[in-house]
N, C-alpha and C positions, 0 to 999 in steps of 0.2 A: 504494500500500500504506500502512496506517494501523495502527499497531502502537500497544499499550495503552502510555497516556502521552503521545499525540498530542497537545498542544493545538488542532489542528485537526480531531479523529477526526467525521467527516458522519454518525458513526450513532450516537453516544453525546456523554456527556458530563465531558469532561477537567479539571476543576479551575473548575467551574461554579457560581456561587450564584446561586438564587433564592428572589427577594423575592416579595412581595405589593406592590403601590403605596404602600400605608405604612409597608412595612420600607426601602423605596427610598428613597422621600422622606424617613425619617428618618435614614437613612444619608449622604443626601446632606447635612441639616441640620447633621451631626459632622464631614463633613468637606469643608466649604467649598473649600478649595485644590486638592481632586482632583475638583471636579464637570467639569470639562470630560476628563478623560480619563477619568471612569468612564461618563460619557454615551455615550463612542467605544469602551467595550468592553459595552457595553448592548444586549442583543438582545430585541425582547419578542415572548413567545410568546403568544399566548391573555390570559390576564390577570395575566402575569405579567412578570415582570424579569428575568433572565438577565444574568449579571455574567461574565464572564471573566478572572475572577484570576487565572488561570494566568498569563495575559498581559498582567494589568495588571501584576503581579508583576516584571514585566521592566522595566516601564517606571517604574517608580518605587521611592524608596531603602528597604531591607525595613530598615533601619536607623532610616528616620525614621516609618517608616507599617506596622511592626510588626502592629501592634495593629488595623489597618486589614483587612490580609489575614488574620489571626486569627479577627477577625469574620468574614468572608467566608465563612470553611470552614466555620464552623459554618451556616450556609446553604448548602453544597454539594448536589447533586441528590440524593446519597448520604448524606445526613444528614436528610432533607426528610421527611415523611410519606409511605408506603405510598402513597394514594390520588395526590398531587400528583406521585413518583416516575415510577406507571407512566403516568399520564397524560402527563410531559413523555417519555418514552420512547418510547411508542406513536407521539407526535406526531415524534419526532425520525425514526422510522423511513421514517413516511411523507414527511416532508419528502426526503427522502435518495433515495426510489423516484423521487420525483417528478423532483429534481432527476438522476438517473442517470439515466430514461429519455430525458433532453435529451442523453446524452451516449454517447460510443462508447468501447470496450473496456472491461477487466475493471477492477473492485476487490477488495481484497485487505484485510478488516477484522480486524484481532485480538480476540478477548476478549469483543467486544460483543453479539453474539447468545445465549448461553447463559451463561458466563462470570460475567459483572456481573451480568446479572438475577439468576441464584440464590447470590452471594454478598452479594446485598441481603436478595432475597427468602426465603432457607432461613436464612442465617449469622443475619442481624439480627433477622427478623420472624419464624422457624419455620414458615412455610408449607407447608400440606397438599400431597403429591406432586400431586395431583388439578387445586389449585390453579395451581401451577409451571406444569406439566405446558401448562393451559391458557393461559395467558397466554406463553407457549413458542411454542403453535401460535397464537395471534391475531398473535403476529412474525412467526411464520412465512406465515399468509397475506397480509400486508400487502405482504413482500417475494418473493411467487410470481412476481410479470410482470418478475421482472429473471432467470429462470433462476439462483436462487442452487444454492451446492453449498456440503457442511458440511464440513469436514476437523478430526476431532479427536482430537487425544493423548492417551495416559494410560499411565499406569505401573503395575504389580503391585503393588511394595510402598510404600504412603506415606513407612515411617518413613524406607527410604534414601534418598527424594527428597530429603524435608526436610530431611534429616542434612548430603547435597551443597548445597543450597539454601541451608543456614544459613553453609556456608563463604564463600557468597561475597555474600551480604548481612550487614546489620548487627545488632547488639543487639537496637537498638530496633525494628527490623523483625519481631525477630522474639518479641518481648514485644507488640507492637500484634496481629501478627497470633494468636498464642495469646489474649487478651483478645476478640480479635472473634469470634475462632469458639467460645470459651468461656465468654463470661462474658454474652452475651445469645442471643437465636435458639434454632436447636435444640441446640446444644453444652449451653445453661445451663439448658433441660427435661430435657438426659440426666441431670446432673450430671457434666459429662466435667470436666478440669481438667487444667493445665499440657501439655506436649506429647505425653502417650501423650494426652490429650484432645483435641488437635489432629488427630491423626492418625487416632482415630475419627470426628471430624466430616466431615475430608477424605475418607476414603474411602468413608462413607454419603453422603456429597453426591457423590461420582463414581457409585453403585451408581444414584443419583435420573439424574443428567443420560445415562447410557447406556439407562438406559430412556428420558428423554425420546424421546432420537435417533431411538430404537427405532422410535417410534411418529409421527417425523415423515415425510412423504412428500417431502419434495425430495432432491432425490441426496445422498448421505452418504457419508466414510469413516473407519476411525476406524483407527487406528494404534498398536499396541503399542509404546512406543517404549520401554521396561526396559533395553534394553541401549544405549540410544544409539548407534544406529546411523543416522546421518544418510542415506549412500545409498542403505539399503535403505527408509528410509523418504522419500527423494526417489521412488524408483523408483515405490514404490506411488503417489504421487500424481500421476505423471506417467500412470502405466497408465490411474488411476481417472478423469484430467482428459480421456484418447483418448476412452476408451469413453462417456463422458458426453455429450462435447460435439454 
């Protein structure tokens, strides 16, 4: 199981930058002293560099190299261009097929299939349903020869989620995330603003990915979960994992 936050997540990308060969190599030009350990978190895809901060992060002082991982993020996959995004996504999907058909029993991936693509693609970029929608099902066909199955939650009302949500996160959590879904993407075409504009975005982007679902063909279920009721919503996934399998 790989829950959002992995630094090891095999279908997504967790605290990831990438370069081009000359953002790389000038990266490496600034900072001489960590070229052997950014060489060991370097993965290259296609034509690209692939960094893993997440985990260089660990391995060295955020005290003296600040400004190191700083840069980094702003190269995160999730900061990258639309075009270079779905390309390394598509590519990560398939890697993952490839690599799970070499292997037996289940996986269990949080967030990554639906999730992250439309809080890039709808929040950041304002992307036609049409579009979403398609690039939904091009994951979705990629990942057909593994028997996947979708389990998703959602709630009634946005504002009380965010209301509980806010208790137990921070400030700043929740200033970035009002900013992201307001201040670019489709939040900043509505003219939504501060958290009743939050909460509009949030629930037209649930109205977007229930249709997606809608209209995907591998097994689904989705789960009212309003009342927080964890047994009744284990129950139903146990039903829904008999009758599938």
């Amino acid at each position: 199981m790989f829950l959002e936050g992995d630094l090891n997540h095999p279908a997504d990308y967790e605290s990831v930058a990438c370069m081009d060969l000359d953002e790389y190599e000038a990266l490496k030009d600034r900072y001489p002293e960590l070229i052997h350990v950014i060489d060991q978190l370097t993965q290259v895809v296609k034509q690209y560099k692939l960094i893993y901060y997440g985990k260089l992060q660990q391995q060295i002082s955020m005290e003296t190299h600040k400004n190191l991982i700083d840069e980094l993020a702003r190269f995160d996959v999730y900061n990258v261009t639309l075009d270079r995004y779905q390309e390394l996504i598509v590519e990560r999907w398939q890697e993952f097929v490839r690599q799970a058909q070499q292997t037996h029993g289940t996986v269990i991936l949080e967030c990554c299939f639906i999730q992250n693509p439309l809080t890039l693609m709808f929040g950041r970029f304002n992307l036609s349903k049409r579009t979403l929608t398609d690039f939904i099902k091009r994951l979705e066909k990629i990942i057909q020869p593994l028997n996947p199955k979708i389990i998703y939650f959602y709630q009634d009302e946005i504002r009380s989620t965010i209301d509980r949500v806010i208790q137990e996160r921070t400030d700043d959590w929740l200033s970035h995330i009002i900013w992201y879904y307001t201040e670019q993407g489709y939040g900043k075409a509505k003219g939504y603003q501060g958290l009743d504009g939050l909460c509009k975005v949030l629930k037209e982007r649930k109205e977007y990915e229930l249709d997606i679902i809608n209209q995907l063909k591998i097994d689904k279920l989705t789960i009212n979960n309003t009342e927080s009721n964890r047994n009744a919503a284990l129950q139903e996934i146990r039903d829904f994992l008999k009758v599938t399998q």
